[in-house]
C-alpha positions as CSV (number, residue, x, y, z in Angstrom):
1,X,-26.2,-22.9,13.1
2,X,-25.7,-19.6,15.3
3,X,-22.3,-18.8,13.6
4,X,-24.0,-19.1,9.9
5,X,-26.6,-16.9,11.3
6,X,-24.1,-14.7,12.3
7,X,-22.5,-14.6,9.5
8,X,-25.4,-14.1,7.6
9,X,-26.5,-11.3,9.6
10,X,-22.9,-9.4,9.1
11,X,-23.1,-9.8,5.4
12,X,-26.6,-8.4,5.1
13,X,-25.1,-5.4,7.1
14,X,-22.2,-5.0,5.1
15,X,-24.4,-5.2,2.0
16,X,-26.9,-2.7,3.4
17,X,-24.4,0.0,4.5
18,X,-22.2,-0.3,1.1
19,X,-25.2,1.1,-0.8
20,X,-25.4,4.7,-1.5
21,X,-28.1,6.8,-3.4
22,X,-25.9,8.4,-6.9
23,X,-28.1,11.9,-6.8
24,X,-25.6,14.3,-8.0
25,X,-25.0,11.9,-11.6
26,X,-25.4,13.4,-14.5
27,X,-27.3,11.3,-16.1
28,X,-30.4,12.4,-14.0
29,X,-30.2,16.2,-15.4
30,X,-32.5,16.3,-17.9
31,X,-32.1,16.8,-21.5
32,X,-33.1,20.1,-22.0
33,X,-31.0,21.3,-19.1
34,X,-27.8,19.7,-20.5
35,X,-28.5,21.2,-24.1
36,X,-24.9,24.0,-24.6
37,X,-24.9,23.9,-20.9
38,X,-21.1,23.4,-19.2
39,X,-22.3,23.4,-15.5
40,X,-24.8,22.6,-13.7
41,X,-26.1,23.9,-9.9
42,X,-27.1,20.9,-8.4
43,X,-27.7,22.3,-4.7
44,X,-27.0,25.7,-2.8
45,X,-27.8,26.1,0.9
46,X,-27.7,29.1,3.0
47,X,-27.4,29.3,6.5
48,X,-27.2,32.7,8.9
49,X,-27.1,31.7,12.4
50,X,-27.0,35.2,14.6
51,X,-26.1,34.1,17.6
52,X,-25.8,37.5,19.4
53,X,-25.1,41.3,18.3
54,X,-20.9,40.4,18.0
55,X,-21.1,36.9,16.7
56,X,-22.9,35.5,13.4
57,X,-21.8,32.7,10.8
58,X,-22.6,32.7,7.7
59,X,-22.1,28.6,5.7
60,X,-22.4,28.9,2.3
61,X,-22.9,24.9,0.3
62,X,-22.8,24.5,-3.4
63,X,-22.9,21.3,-5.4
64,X,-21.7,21.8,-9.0
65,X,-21.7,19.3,-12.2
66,X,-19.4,19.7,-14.8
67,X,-20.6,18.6,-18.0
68,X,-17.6,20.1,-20.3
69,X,-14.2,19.4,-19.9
70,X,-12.9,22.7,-20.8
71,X,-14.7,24.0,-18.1
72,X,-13.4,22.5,-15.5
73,X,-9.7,23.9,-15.5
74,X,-11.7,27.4,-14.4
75,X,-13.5,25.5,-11.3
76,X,-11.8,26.7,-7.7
77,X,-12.4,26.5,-4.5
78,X,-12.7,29.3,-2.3
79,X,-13.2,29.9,1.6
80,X,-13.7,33.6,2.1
81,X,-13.6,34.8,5.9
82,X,-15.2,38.1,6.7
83,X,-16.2,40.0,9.9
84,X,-19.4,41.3,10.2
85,X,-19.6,44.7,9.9
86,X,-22.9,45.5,12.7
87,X,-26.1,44.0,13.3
88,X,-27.4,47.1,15.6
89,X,-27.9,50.5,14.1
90,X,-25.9,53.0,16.2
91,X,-27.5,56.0,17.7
């Protein structure tokens, strides 16, 4: 009996943590968005954290859907590094 709880236990935790929400599909855009559209936004966050006058970082996250297939031979990824030029006006 203890080892069919067990086991009934695991696979009610495997089950459970399997599962994942599907929010970036493109079947939720709607309609109108998709009409002659080739891509879509789907989420952009961005985050300044100053931490003092000499350090800051600045994260930068974008979720894209591409709806057309010609589109997506232009799609890249960049990572652009810059310095911060200053945060105090000088005197």
């Amino acid at each position: 009996m203890k080892k069919l709880s067990v086991f009934l236990f695991l696979l009610l935790i495997a089950c459970c943590s399997h599962a994942q929400l599907n929010m970036y599909s493109a079947l939720t855009i709607p309609d109108s968005l998709r009409k002659d559209a080739d891509i879509v936004m789907r989420e952009e966050n961005i985050k300044v954290t100053i931490k003092d006058k000499n350090t800051a970082r600045l994260d930068v996250h974008q979720v894209f859907t591409v709806l057309n297939e010609q589109v997506k031979k232009s799609c890249f990824f960049r990572n652009i590094q810059i310095s911060f030029r200053c945060l105090m006006r000088r005197r």
